[in-house]
N, C-alpha and C positions, 0 to 999 in steps of 0.2 A: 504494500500500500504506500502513495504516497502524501505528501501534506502538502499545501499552499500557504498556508501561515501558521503561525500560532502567535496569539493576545494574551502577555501573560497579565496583562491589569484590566482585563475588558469587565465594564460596566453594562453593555449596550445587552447582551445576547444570555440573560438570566439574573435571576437577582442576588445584589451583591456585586463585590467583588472578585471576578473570577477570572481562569486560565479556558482559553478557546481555541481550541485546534480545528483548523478546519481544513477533512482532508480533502483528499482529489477524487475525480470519478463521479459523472454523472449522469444516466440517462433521463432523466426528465425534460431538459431543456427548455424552463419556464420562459414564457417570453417577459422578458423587464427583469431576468434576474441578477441581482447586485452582484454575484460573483461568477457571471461567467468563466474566465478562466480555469476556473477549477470542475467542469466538464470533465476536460482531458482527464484519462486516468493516471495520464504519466508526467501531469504539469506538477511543479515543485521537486521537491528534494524526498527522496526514501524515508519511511519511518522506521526508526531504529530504535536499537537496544538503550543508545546514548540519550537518543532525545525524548524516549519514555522517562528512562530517568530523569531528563530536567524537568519533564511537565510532573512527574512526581514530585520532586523536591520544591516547584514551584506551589504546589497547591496547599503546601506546608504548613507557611504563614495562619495566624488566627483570623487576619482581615481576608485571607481568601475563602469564599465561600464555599468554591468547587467548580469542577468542570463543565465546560458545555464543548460539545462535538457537532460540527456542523459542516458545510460545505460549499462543493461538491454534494453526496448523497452517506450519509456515513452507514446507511442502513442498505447499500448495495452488497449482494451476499460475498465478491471478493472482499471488502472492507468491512464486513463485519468477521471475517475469519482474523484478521489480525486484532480488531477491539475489542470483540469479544474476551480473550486471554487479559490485555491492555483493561478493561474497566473491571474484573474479576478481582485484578490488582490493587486496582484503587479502592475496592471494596473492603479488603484484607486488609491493606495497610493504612488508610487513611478512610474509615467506618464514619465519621461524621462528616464529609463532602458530600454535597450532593451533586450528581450528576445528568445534565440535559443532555436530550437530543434534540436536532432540527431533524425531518426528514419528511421529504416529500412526499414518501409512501402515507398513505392513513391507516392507520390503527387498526382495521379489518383488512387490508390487505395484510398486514406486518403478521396477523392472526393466521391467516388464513395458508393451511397448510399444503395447499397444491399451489399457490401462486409460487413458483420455484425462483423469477422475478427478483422477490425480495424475501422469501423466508427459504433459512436455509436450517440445518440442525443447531447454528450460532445463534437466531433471532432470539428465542428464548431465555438463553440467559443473559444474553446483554437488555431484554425486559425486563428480566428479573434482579436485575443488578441498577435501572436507574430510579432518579427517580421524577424525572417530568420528560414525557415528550411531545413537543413541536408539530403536529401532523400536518400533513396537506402539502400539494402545490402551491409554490407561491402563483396567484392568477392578477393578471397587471390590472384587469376591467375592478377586481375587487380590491384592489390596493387603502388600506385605510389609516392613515400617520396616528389616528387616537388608541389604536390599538396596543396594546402592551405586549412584549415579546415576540411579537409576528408582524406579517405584513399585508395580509391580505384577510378578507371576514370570514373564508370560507375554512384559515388553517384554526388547529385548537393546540391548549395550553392540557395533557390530561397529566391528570396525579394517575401515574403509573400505576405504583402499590394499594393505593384504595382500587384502578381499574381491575387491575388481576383479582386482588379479595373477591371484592364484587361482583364479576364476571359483565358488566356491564361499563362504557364508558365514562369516569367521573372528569368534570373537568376541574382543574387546578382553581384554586382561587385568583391565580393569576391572568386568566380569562377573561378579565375585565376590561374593561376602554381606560384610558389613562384620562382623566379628566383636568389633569394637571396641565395636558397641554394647549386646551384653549387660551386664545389671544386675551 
């Protein structure tokens, strides 16, 4: 797998302060999406043994609140064979991080055990290991700035671990409109 960036102080993509990798590899190809580049599966630099450990050591800090993974598609089934292992990790050794996904697949597909697509024998435990994700394409016609962690009405914010419980989709309380950003 490869990465196109990583934020180790991003505010913008989950709450808190937090480390954001975002790796490469996409097929969606949203129109209006903020990081094209990161399609390509082989744009950026390899993820390695070195720079898990820095995004380890980086998540450290008390002021960081935890990971978010984004992209490209981080829930495409080659990039989820490396994350998978990679957030089991941060599971083990840093228990109180919490960890987002963006991913443009939605939540019954990521379910859904014959879309080969996007669920592979990895989906499940990097489900079971976060704990908010991101669903949806981003769609340009739905673009909305008051929205909080997304960018479009039609993606959701779900509390993972209540969804699994539940067996039902719960959304985060982060799902909300930012009404802070009115003029």
């Amino acid at each position: 797998m490869n990465y196109g960036q990583i934020i180790y102080t991003d505010v913008a993509n989950g709450i808190g302060c937090r480390t954001s990798l975002f790796v490469s590899g996409c097929t969606h190809h949203c129109k209006g999406c903020f990081n094209e580049m990161t399609w390509d599966f082989n744009y950026g630099e390899a993820f390695t043994k070195e720079i898990e450990d820095n995004i380890i050591e980086s998540l450290k800090p008390d002021y960081i609140n935890g990971l978010t993974i984004l992209g490209g598609e981080p829930m495409e089934v080659v990039n989820q064979k490396v994350l998978a292992p990679f957030i089991q990790r941060i599971k083990k050794e840093l228990p109180k991080k919490s960890i987002w996904i963006y991913s443009g697949y939605v939540w019954e597909e990521l379910m859904d055990t014959a879309n080969k697509r996007c669920h592979s024998e990895d989906t499940m435990t990097i489900l079971e290991s976060i704990d908010v994700l991101v669903d949806g394409e981003f769609v340009e016609a739905k673009r909305d700035l008051m929205l909080r962690f997304r960018g479009s009405s039609n993606q959701r914010v779900i509390d993972v671990p209540k969804t699994l419980k539940s067996g039902e989709i719960v959304l985060s309380k982060y799902n909300d409109r930012d009404e802070s950003r009115k003029g």
